[in-house]
C-alpha positions as CSV (number, residue, x, y, z in Angstrom):
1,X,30.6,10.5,14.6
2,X,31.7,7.1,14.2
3,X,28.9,5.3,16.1
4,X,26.5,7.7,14.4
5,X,27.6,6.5,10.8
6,X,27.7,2.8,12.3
7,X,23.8,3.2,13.1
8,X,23.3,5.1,9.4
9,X,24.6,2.1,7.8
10,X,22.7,-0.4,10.1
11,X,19.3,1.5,8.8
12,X,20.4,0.9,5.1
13,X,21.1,-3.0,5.3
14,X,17.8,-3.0,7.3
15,X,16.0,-0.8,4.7
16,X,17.3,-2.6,1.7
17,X,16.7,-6.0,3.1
18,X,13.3,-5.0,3.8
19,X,12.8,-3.6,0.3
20,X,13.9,-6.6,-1.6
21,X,11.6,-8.9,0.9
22,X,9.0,-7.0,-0.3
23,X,10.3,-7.1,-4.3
24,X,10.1,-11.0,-3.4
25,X,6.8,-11.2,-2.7
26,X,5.0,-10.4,-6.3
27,X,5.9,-11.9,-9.4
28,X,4.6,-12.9,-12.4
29,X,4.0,-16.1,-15.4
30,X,3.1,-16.4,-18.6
31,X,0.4,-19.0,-19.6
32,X,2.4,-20.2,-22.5
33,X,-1.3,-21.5,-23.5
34,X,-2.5,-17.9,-25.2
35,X,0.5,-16.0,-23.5
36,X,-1.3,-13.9,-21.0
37,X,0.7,-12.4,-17.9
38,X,-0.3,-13.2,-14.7
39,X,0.7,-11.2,-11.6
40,X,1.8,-13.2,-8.7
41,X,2.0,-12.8,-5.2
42,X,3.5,-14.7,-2.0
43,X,1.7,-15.2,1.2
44,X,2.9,-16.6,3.7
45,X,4.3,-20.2,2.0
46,X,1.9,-19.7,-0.3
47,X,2.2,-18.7,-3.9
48,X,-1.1,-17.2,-5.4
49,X,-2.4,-15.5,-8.4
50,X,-3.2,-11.7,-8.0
51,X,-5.7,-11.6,-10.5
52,X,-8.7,-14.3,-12.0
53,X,-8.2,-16.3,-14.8
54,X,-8.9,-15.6,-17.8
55,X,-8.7,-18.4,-20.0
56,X,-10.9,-19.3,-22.8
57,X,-12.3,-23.1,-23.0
58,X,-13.8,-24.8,-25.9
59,X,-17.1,-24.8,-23.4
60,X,-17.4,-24.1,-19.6
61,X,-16.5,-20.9,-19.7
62,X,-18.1,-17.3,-20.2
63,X,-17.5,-13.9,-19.8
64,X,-20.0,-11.9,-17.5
65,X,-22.6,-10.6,-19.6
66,X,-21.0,-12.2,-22.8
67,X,-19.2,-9.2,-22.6
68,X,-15.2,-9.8,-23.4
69,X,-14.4,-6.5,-21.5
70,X,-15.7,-8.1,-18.1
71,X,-13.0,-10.7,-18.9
72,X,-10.2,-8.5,-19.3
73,X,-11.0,-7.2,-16.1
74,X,-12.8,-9.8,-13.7
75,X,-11.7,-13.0,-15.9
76,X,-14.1,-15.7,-16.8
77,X,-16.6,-17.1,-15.0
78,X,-16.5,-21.5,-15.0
79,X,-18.3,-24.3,-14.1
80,X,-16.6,-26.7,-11.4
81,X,-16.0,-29.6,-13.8
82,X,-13.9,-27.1,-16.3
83,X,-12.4,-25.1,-13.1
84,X,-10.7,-28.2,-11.9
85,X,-9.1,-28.9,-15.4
86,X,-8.5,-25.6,-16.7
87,X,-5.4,-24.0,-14.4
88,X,-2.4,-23.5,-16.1
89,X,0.9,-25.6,-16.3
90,X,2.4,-25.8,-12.8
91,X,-0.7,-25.1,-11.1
92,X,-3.4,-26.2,-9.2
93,X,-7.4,-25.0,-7.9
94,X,-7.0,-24.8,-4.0
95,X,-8.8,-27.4,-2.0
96,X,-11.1,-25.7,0.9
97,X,-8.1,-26.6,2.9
98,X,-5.8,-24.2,1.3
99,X,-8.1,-21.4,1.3
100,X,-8.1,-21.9,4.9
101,X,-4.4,-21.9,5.5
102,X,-4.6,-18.9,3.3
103,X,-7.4,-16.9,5.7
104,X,-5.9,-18.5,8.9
105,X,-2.3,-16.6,8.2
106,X,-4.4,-13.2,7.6
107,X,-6.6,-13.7,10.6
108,X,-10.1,-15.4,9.8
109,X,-12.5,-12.1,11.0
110,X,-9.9,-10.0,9.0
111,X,-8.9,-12.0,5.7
112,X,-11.6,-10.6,3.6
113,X,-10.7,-7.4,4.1
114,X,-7.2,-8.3,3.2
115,X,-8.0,-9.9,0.2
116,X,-10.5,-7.3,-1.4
117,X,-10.0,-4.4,-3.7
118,X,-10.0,-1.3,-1.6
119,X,-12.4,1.4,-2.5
120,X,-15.7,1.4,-4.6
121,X,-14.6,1.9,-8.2
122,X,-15.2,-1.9,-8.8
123,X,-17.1,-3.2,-5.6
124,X,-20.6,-1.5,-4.7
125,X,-20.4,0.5,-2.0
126,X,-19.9,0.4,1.4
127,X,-17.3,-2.4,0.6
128,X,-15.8,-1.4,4.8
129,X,-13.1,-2.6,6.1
130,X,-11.1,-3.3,2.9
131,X,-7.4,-2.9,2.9
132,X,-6.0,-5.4,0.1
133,X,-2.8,-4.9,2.1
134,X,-1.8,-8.1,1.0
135,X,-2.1,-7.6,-3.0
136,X,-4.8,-10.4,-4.0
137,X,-6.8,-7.7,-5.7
138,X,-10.2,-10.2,-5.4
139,X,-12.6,-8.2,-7.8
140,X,-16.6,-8.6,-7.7
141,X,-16.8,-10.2,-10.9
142,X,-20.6,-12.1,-9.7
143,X,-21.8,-15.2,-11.0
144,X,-23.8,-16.8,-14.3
145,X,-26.9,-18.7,-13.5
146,X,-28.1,-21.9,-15.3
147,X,-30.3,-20.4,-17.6
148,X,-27.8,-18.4,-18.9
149,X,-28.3,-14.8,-17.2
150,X,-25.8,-13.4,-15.3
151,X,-25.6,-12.1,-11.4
152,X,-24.1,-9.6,-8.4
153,X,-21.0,-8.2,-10.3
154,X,-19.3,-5.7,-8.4
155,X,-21.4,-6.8,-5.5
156,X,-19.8,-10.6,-5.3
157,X,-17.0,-12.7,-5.5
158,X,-17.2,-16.6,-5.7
159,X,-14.3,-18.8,-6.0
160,X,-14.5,-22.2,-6.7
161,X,-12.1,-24.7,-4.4
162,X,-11.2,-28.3,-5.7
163,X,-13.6,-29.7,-2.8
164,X,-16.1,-31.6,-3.0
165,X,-18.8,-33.2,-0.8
166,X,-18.3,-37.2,-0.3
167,X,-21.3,-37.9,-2.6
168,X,-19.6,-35.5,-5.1
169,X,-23.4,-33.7,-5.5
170,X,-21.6,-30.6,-3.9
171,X,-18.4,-28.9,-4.2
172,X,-17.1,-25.7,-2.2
173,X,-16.5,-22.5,-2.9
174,X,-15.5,-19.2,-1.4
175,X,-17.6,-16.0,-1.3
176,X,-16.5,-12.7,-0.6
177,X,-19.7,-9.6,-0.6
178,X,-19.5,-5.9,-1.1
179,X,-20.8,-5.0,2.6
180,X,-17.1,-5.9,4.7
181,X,-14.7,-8.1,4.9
182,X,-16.3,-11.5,5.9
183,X,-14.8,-14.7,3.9
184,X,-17.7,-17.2,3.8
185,X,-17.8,-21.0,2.8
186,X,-20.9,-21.9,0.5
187,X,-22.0,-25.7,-1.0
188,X,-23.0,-25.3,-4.6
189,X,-25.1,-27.8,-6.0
190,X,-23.2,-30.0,-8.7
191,X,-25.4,-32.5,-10.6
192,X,-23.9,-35.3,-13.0
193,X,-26.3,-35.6,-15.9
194,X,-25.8,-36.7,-19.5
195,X,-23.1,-39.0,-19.6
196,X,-21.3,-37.1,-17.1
197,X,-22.0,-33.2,-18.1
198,X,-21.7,-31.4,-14.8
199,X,-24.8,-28.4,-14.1
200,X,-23.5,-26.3,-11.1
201,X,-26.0,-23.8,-9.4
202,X,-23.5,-20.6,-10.4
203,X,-20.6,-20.4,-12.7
204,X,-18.0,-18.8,-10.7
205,X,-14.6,-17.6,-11.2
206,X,-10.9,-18.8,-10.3
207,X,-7.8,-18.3,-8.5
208,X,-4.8,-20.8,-8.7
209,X,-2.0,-22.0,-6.4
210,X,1.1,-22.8,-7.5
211,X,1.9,-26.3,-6.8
C-alpha cells in the first residue's frame, strides 16, 4: 500500500509540473500604445506573438479590403519600411535568421503545419497536415497589391522578416499557403523612390519577437 501511494504521489508532482510548464508557455502584453492584448507564446527560447498585429499607423498600414473587421481578426497588412518601425515596446520584427531558428526547432518539412490554424473555417480548404500544436495560430490574412486591391486571404499568409538583400532592393519574407504545411522564403521587391518612400510588391502582415 505504501509503495502504491509513493507511485500516486510521484504521478502528481509529475502531472503538476507538467501542467504549469505548459501554463508557462503562453502569456500575454498589453501595447500600452492603444491598449490592445496580445497573446503570447514560448517556443523553444523563443518568445513569439500568437496573433498578427494590429496596429494602426498614420500611413503604411491597411486593413484587408479596407475592411476594420479583417483587422480584428487577421491584423493589418504593412509595408516593409513601416513593419520594421512599427512593433511594440520591447519588441522586435524577426530577421530571416530567427524564423529559421524558429522552423528548425519544429522540424523544417513539418513547421508549417505547426504553425497554421487547423481546420478550414479561416484557411481554404484542403489546408493538410495542420496541427497548430504549438499555438502560433498563423491566419491567411493575404496580401494588398500596389495599386491598392487586395489578394489570397484565407488562402495566404506572408510575414515580413527584418532582412534585407545587400543592395537593400529586396527584403525577405515568410509565406505560408492553404494546400499543407510547407514554410517558404520569398524576395519581395522594395524600391526607394521619392525622398526615400519605400513601394514593396505586397503589403504583408507581422509577427514580433520579444527581444
Amino acid at each position: 500500500m505504501k509503495k502504491l501511494l509513493k507511485l500516486f504521489a510521484i504521478v502528481l508532482v509529475v502531472f503538476a509540473f507538467s501542467a504549469c510548464n505548459n501554463s508557462s508557455k503562453f502569456g500575454t502584453f498589453t501595447d500600452t500604445r492603444d491598449v490592445k492584448i496580445y497573446k503570447t507564446v514560448k517556443i523553444g527560447t523563443q518568445i513569439w506573438m500568437a496573433e498578427n498585429l494590429n496596429y494602426k499607423t498614420n500611413k503604411g498600414s491597411w486593413c484587408y479590403d479596407d475592411n476594420s473587421s479583417n483587422c480584428d481578426t487577421y491584423g493589418r497588412l504593412y509595408n516593409w519600411e513601416t513593419a520594421c518601425k512599427v512593433c511594440p515596446a520591447g519588441w522586435h520584427l524577426p530577421s530571416d535568421a530567427e524564423w529559421t531558428t524558429l522552423t528548425d526547432s519544429l522540424g523544417e518539412k513539418s513547421a508549417g503545419g505547426k504553425l497554421k490554424k487547423a481546420g478550414i473555417t479561416r484557411w481554404s480548404s484542403p489546408n493538410a497536415d495542420t496541427t497548430n500544436e504549438i499555438g502560433f495560430n498563423a491566419l491567411p490574412c493575404g496580401w494588398r497589391n500596389p495599386d491598392g486591391s487586395f489578394s489570397n486571404i484565407d488562402i495566404d499568409a506572408n510575414f515580413w522578416t527584418s532582412t534585407p538583400k545587400e543592395d537593400n532592393d529586396y527584403a525577405c519574407s515568410r509565406f505560408l499557403g492553404h494546400k499543407g504545411g510547407v514554410f517558404s522564403t520569398y524576395w519581395r521587391v522594395v524600391a526607394v523612390f521619392q525622398c526615400g518612400v519605400f513601394r514593396t510588391d505586397i503589403n504583408a502582415t507581422c509577427r514580433f519577437e520579444k527581444k
